[in-house]
C-alpha positions as CSV (number, residue, x, y, z in Angstrom):
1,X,116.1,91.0,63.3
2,X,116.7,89.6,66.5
3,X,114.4,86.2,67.6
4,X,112.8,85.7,70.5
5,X,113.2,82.9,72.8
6,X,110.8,80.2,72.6
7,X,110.3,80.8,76.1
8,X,109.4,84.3,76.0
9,X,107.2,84.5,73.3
10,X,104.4,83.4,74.4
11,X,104.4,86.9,76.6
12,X,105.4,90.0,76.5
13,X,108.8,91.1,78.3
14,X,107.9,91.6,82.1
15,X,108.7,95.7,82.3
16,X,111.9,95.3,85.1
17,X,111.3,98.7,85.7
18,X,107.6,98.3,87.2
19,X,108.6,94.8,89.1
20,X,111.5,96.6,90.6
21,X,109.6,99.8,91.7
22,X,107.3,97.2,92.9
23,X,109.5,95.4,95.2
24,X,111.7,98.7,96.1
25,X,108.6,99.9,97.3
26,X,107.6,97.2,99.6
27,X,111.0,96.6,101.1
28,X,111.5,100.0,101.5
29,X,108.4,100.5,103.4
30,X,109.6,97.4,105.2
31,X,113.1,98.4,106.4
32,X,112.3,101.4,106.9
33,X,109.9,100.9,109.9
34,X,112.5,99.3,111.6
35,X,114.4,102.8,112.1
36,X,111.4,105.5,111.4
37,X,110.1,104.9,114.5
38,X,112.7,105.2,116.8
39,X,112.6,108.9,116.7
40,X,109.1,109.3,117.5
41,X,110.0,106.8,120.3
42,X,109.7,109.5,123.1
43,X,106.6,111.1,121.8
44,X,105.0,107.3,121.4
45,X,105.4,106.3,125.2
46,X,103.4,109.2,126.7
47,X,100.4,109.2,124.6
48,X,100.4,105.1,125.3
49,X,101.0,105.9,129.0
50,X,104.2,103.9,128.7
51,X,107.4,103.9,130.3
52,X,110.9,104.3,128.6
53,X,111.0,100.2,129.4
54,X,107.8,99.4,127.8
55,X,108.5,101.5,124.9
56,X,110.9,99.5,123.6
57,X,108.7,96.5,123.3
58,X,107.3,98.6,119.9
59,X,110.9,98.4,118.5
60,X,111.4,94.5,119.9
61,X,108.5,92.6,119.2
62,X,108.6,94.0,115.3
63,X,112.1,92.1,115.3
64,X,111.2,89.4,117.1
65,X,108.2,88.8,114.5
66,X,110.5,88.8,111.4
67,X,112.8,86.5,113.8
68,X,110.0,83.7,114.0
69,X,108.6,84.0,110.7
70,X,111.8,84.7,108.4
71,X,112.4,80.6,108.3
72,X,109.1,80.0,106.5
73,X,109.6,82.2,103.7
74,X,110.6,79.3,101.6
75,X,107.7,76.6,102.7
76,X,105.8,79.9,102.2
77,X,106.4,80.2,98.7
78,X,106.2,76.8,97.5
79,X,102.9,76.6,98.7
80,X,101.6,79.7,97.8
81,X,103.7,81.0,94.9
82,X,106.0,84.5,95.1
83,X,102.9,86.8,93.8
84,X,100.9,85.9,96.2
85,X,102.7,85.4,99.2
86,X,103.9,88.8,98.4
87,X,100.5,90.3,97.7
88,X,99.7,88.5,101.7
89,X,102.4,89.9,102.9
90,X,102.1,93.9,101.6
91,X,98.5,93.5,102.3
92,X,98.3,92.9,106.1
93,X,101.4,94.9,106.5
94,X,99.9,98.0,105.1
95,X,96.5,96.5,107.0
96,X,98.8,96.5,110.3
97,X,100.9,99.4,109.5
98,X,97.0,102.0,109.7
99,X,96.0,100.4,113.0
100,X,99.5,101.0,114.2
101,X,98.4,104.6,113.8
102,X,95.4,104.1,115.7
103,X,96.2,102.8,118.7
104,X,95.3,103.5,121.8
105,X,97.1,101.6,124.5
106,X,100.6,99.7,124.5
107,X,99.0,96.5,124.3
108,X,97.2,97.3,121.0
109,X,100.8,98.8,119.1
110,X,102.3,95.5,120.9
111,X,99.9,93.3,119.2
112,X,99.9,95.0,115.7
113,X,102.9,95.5,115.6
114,X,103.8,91.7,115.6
115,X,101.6,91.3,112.9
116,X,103.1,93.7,110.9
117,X,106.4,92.2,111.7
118,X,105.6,88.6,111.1
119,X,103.9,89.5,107.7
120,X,106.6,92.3,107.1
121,X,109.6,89.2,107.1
122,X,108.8,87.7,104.0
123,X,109.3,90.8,102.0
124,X,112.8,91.3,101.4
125,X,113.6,87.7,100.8
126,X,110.6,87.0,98.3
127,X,111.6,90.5,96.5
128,X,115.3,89.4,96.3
129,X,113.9,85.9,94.7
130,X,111.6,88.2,92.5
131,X,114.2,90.5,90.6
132,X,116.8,87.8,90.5
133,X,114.4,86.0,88.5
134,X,113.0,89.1,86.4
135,X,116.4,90.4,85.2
136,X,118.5,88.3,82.9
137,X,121.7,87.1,84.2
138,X,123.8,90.1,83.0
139,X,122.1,92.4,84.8
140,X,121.0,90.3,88.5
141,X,124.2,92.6,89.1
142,X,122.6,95.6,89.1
143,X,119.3,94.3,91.0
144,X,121.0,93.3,93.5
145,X,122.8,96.4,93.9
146,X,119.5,98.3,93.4
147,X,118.2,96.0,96.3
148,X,121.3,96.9,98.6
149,X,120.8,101.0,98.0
150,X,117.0,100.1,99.1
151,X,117.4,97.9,102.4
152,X,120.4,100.9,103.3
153,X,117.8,103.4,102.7
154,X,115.7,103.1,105.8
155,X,119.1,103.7,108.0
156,X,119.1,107.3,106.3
157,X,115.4,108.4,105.6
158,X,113.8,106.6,108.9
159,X,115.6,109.3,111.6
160,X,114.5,111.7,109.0
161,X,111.3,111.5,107.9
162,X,110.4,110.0,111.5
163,X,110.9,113.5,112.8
164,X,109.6,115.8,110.5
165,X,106.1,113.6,110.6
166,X,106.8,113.9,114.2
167,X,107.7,116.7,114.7
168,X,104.7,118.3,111.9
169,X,101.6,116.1,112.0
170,X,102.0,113.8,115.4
171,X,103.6,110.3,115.3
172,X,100.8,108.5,114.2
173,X,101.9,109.6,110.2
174,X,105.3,107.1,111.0
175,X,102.6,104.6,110.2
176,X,100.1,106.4,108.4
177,X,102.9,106.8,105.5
178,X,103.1,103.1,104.9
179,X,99.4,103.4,103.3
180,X,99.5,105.1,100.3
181,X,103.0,103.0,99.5
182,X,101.4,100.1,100.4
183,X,98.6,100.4,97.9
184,X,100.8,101.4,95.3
185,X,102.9,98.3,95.7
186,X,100.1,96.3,95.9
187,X,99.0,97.3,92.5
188,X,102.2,96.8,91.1
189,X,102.4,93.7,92.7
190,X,99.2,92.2,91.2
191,X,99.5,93.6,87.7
192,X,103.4,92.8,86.9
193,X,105.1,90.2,89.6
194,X,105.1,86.9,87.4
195,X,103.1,84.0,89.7
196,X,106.2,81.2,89.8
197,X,108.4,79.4,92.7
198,X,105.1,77.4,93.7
199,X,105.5,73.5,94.1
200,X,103.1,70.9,92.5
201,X,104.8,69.1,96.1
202,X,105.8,71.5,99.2
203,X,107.9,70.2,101.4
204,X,105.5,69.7,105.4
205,X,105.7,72.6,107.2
206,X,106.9,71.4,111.0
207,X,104.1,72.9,112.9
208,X,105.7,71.7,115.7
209,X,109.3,73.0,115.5
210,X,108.0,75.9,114.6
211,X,105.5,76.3,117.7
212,X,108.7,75.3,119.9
213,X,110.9,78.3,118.3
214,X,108.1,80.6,118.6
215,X,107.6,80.1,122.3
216,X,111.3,79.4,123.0
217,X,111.8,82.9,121.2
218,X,108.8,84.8,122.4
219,X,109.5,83.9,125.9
220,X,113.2,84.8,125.8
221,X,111.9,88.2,124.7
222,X,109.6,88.7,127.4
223,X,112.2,87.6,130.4
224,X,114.7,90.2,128.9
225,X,111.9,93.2,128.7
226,X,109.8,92.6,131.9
227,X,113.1,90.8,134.0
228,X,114.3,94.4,135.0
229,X,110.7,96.0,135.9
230,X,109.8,92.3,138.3
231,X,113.4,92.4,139.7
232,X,114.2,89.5,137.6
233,X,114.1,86.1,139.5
234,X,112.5,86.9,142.6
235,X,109.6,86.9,140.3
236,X,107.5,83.8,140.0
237,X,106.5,84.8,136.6
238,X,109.8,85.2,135.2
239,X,111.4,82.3,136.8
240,X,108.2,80.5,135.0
241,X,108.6,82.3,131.7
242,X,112.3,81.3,132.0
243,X,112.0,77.9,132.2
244,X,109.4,77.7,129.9
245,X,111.6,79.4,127.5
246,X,114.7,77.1,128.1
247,X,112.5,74.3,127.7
248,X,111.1,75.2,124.8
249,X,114.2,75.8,123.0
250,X,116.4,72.6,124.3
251,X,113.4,70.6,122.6
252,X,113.1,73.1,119.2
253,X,117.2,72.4,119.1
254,X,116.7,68.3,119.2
255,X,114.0,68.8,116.8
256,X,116.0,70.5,114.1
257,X,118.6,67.9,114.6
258,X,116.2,65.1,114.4
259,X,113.9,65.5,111.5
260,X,114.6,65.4,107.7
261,X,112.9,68.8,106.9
262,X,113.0,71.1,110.1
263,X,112.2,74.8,110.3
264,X,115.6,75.4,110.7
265,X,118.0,73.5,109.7
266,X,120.5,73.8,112.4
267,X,122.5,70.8,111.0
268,X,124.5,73.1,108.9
269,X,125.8,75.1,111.7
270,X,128.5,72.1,112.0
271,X,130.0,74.7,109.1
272,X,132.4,76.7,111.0
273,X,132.4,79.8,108.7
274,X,128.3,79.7,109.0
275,X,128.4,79.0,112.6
276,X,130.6,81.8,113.2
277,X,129.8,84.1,110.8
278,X,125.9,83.7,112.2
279,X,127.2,84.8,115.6
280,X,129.0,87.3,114.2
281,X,126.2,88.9,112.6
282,X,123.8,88.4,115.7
283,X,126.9,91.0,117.6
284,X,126.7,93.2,114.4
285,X,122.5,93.6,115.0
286,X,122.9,94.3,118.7
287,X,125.7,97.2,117.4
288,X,123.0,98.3,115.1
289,X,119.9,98.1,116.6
290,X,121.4,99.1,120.2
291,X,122.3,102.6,118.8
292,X,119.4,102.9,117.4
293,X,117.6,102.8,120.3
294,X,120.3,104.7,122.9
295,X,120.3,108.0,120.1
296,X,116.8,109.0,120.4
297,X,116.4,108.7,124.0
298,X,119.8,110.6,124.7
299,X,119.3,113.4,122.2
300,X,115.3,113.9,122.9
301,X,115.0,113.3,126.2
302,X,118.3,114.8,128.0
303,X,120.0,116.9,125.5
304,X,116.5,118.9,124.2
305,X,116.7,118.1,120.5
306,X,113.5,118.1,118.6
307,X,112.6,114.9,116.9
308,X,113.1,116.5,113.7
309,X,117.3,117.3,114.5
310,X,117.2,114.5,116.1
311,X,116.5,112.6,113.1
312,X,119.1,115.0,111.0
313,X,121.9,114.2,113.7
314,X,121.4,110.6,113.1
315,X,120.8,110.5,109.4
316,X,125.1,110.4,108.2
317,X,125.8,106.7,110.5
318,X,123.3,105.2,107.1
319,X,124.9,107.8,104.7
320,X,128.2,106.3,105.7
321,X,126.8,102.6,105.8
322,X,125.7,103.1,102.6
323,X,128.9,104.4,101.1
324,X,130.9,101.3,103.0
325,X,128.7,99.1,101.5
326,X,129.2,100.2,97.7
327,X,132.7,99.9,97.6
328,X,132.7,96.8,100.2
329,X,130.7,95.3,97.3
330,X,133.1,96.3,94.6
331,X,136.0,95.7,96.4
332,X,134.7,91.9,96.8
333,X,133.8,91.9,93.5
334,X,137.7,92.5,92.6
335,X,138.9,89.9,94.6
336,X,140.0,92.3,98.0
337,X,139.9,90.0,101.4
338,X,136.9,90.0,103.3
339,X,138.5,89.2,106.1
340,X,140.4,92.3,106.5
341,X,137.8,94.1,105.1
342,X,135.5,93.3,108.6
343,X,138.8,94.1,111.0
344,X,138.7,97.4,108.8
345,X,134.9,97.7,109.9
346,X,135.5,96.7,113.2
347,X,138.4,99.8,113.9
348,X,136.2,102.0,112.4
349,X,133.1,100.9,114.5
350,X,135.5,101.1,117.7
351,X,136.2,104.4,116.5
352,X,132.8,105.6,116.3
353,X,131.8,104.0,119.3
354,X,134.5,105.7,121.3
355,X,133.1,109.2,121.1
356,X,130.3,107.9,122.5
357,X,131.3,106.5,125.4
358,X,132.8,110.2,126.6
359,X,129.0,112.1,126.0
360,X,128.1,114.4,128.8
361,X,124.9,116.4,128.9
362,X,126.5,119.3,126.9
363,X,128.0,117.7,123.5
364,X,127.9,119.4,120.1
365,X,126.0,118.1,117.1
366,X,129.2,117.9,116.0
367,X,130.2,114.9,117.8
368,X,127.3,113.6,117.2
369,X,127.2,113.3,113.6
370,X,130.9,112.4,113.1
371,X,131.6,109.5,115.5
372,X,128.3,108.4,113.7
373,X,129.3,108.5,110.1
374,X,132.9,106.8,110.8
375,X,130.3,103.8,113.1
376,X,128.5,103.8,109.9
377,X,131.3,102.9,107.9
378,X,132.3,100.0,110.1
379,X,129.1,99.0,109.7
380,X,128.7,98.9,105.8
381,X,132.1,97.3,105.7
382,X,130.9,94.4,108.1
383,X,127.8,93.6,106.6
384,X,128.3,92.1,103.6
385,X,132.2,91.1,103.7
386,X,131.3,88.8,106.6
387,X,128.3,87.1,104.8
388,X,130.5,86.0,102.2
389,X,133.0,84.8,104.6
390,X,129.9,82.9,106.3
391,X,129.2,81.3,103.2
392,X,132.5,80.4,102.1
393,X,132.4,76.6,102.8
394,X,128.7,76.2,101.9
395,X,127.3,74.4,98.6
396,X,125.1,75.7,96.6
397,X,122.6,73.8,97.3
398,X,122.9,74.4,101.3
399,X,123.3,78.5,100.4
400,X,119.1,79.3,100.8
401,X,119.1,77.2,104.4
402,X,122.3,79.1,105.9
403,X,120.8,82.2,104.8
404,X,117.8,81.6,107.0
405,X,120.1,81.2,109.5
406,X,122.3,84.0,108.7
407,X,119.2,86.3,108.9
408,X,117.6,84.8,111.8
409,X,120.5,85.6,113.8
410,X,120.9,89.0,112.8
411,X,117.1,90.0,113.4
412,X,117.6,87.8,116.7
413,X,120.6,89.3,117.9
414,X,119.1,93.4,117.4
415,X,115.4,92.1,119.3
416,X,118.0,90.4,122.1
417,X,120.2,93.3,122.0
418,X,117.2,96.3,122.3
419,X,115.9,94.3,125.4
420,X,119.5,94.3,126.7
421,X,120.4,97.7,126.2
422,X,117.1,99.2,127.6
423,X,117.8,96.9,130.7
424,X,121.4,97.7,131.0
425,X,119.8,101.4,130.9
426,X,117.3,101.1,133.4
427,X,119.4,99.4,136.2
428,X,122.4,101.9,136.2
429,X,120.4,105.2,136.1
430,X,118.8,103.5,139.1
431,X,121.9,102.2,140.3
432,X,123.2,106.2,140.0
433,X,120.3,107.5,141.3
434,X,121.2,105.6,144.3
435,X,124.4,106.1,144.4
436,X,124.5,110.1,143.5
437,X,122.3,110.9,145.2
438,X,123.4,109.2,148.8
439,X,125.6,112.4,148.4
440,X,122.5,115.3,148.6
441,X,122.0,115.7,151.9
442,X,122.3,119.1,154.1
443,X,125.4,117.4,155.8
444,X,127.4,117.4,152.8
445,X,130.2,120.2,152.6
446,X,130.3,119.5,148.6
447,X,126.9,120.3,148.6
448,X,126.9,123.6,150.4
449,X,130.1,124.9,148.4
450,X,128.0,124.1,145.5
451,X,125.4,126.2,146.7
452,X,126.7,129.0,147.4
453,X,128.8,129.1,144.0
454,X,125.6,129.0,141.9
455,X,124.0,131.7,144.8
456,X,120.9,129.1,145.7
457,X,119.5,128.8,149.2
458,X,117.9,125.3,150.8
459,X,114.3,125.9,149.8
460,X,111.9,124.0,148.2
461,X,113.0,125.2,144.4
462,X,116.2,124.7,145.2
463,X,116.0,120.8,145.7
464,X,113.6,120.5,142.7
465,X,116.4,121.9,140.6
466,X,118.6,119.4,142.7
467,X,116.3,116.4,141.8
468,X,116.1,117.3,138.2
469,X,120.0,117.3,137.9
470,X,120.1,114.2,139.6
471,X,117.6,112.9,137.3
472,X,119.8,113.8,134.5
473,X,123.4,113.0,135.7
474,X,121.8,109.4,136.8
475,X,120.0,108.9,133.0
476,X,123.2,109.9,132.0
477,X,125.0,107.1,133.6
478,X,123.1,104.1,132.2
479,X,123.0,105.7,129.0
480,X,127.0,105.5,129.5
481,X,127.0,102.3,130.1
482,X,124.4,101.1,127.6
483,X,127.2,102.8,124.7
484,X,129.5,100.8,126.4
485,X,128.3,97.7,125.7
486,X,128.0,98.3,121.8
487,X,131.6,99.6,122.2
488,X,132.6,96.1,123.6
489,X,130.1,94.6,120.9
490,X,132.5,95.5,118.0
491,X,135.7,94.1,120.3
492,X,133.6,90.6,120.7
493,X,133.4,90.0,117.1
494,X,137.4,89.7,116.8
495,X,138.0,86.2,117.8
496,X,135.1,85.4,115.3
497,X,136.5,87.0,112.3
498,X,140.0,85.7,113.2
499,X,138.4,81.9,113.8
500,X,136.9,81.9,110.3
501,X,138.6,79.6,108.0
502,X,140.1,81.9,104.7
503,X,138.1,82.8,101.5
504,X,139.7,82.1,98.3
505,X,139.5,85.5,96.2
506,X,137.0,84.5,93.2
507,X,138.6,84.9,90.0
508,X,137.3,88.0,87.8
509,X,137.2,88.5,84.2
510,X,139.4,91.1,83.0
């Protein structure tokens, strides 16, 4: 008969499958709140008496949440141990997550949705250091690979099942859902995930640094989503929150560089592969994010979809991510160059993005859902072939700090990008507002031909029809734009890829 290790028997065998439901759960829940709610997006902003600018701030400061918060994880868990950090963490999400669903008033979904964000960070991360250290080393393979069909999950599902809740019992169920999962993982959690990675010494958590990136961060945010509604710096308040911001960061930067033990440790970033492999991710979560947001609005909002087809015409850009990503991972795995792998990713994301940037007010689902499957690809193939080019000079030992960085520049980069994108949105269908309709006027000979083609007379129904086409063709112009700039996003992370020093292949057993 086979022996038992000495240590493993004084317990019983953790039951993997438990600890993984556990954690799938949790991170599942986690990701996919990130994409479920963009759907019910349109739907959220009139019962909060919100505008399509201000709406965005439910997507942004969730982001920007797991952005400030996603560097503690570690100090986190030496102090507290992984069980309950993670038992913290699931709790006041799932807390968060309920009065999510019963809020009233922008400022209250603002404010709980931070905390669901900031608690919400420290999920995937302590469930990744969870089932690495539950499965035995033969078999991390597949958790990790369990892990990866989880986190691309939430791409697929969140357009889905956002819709049909939307669409069936009212958008407050987006957040509603995360309570019986919650509590499920919560058990789980307390009765199976092993208490270890708590220090007898944690490293000091820099209050300070971390207070600096927070407002540095925070106020960045705010200039990028209120800059466009206080027409930007003819504002007091954003030339204040500006500076402030600036500030802030110039002095969270000579911090990092400074101490022995900083937040961040933005020391390694003299790592060329990390450096630009961080920037290169931050690109890939504006791509990601950006589309994210432009979808919903387009499809709901201009072309008449219900949320529900909305979230079915959506759903193949993950289905494709998710397929890019499995045989991205076993392509690595065989030695196949990253490298060309993310140029691969890149063409196809440039393909995808190409369709988009031709949309008119009377496209087929068709080209929806195609140009979004082939972006999906590009997507799965970028993702993890340009981590391990990231992390192809690092150490071991310097491998958990550049991933802080890794993911604090992709979660920064998709909160940056959402505020960009619903500016670049909100200034051109102004700008074609303006500029269209400078055009309608009684003296215009276009005008009258049009008229009498479509047999309408100058009355008072007549230029309502005339201001709710205008409304639509100048929408339709920022939207334009705002695709434009994730096409150009893919083009911008060339020169990264091509500036990243080569990855040796790894050598793999026959």
């Amino acid at each position: 008969m086979a022996t038992i290790p000495a240590a493993h028997a004084e317990q019983p065998p953790l039951p993997l499958v438990a600890i993984t439901f556990a954690v799938m759960a949790a991170i599942i829940m986690n990701v996919l709140d990130t994409t479920i709610v963009n759907v019910a997006l349109p739907n959220m902003e009139g019962a909060l008496r919100a505008n399509a600018d201000q709406g965005t701030w439910i997507l942004t400061t969730y982001l920007l949440a797991m952005v400030i918060v996603t560097p503690l994880t570690g100090l986190i868990v030496e102090r507290f141990g992984q069980e309950r950090a993670m038992l913290w963490s699931v709790g006041v999400f799932v807390f968060s997550s309920a009065m999510c669903g019963q809020a009233h008033s922008l400022a209250e979904m603002v404010f709980w949705r931070f905390l669901q964000g900031a608690f919400g960070a420290a999920m995937v991360p302590i469930g990744q250091s969870v089932l690495v250290s539950s499965y035995p080393p033969e078999r991390r393979g597949v958790a990790m690979a369990t892990l990866g069909m989880g986190i691309m999950l939430g791409p697929i599902a969140g357009p889905i099942l956002g819709g049909l809740l939307t669409d069936t019992v009212g958008w407050r169920w987006c957040f509603y859902v995360n309570v019986p999962v919650g509590l499920l993982a919560l058990l789980l959690i307390w009765l199976y995930v092993p208490q270890s990675g708590k220090s007898t010494q944690p490293r000091r958590i820099d209050w300070l640094g971390f207070l600096l990136m927070a407002i540095g961060l925070g106020g960045l945010q705010i200039v990028l989503s209120l800059g466009n509604q206080d027409d930007w710096f003819s504002s007091h308040f954003i030339v204040s929150v500006t500076l402030m911001a600036l500030v802030a960061l110039l002095f969270f930067v000579w911090r990092c560089l400074e101490i022995a033990y900083p937040v961040v440790n933005l020391r390694l970033l003299k790592d060329r592969a990390l450096a630009l492999g961080s920037a290169g991710i931050g690109i890939f979560g504006l791509a990601l994010y950006g589309v994210m947001v432009i979808l919903p609005i387009y499809l709901q909002d201009h072309m008449g979809y219900e949320a529900v087809t909305s979230g079915y015409v959506m759903a193949p850009q993950g289905v494709g991510a998710m397929i890019s990503m499995w045989v991205s991972g076993r392509l690595i795995n065989r030695g196949a160059s990253a490298r060309w792998m993310v140029f691969s990713g890149i063409l196809l994301g440039l393909w995808g993005s190409w369709y988009t940037i031709h949309y008119d007010l009377s496209v087929s689902p068709w080209w929806i859902v195609f140009p979004g499957f082939i972006r999906g690809l590009g997507l799965g193939l970028i993702s993890i072939p340009i981590f391990n080019l990231a992390f192809a000079t690092l150490t071991k030992e310097q491998t958990a700090e550049g991933s802080g960085i890794f993911n604090l520049m992709r979660n920064l980069g998709g909160s940056v990008g959402i505020a960009i994108i619903s500016t670049i949105m909100s200034e051109q269908t102004q700008a074609g507002w303006n500029q269209i309709g400078g055009h309608i006027n009684t003296f215009s000979d276009a005008l009258r031909r049009y008229w009498h083609a479509s047999d309408l007379h100058p009355d008072p129904s007549t230029w309502a029809i005339m201001g709710q086409t205008l409304g639509q063709q100048s929408a339709m112009r920022g939207i334009l734009d705002a695709f434009t700039l994730v096409f150009y996003s893919f083009i911008a992370m060339i020169p990264l890829v091509l500036l990243m020093p080569r990855r040796k292949a790894p050598e793999h057993r026959q």
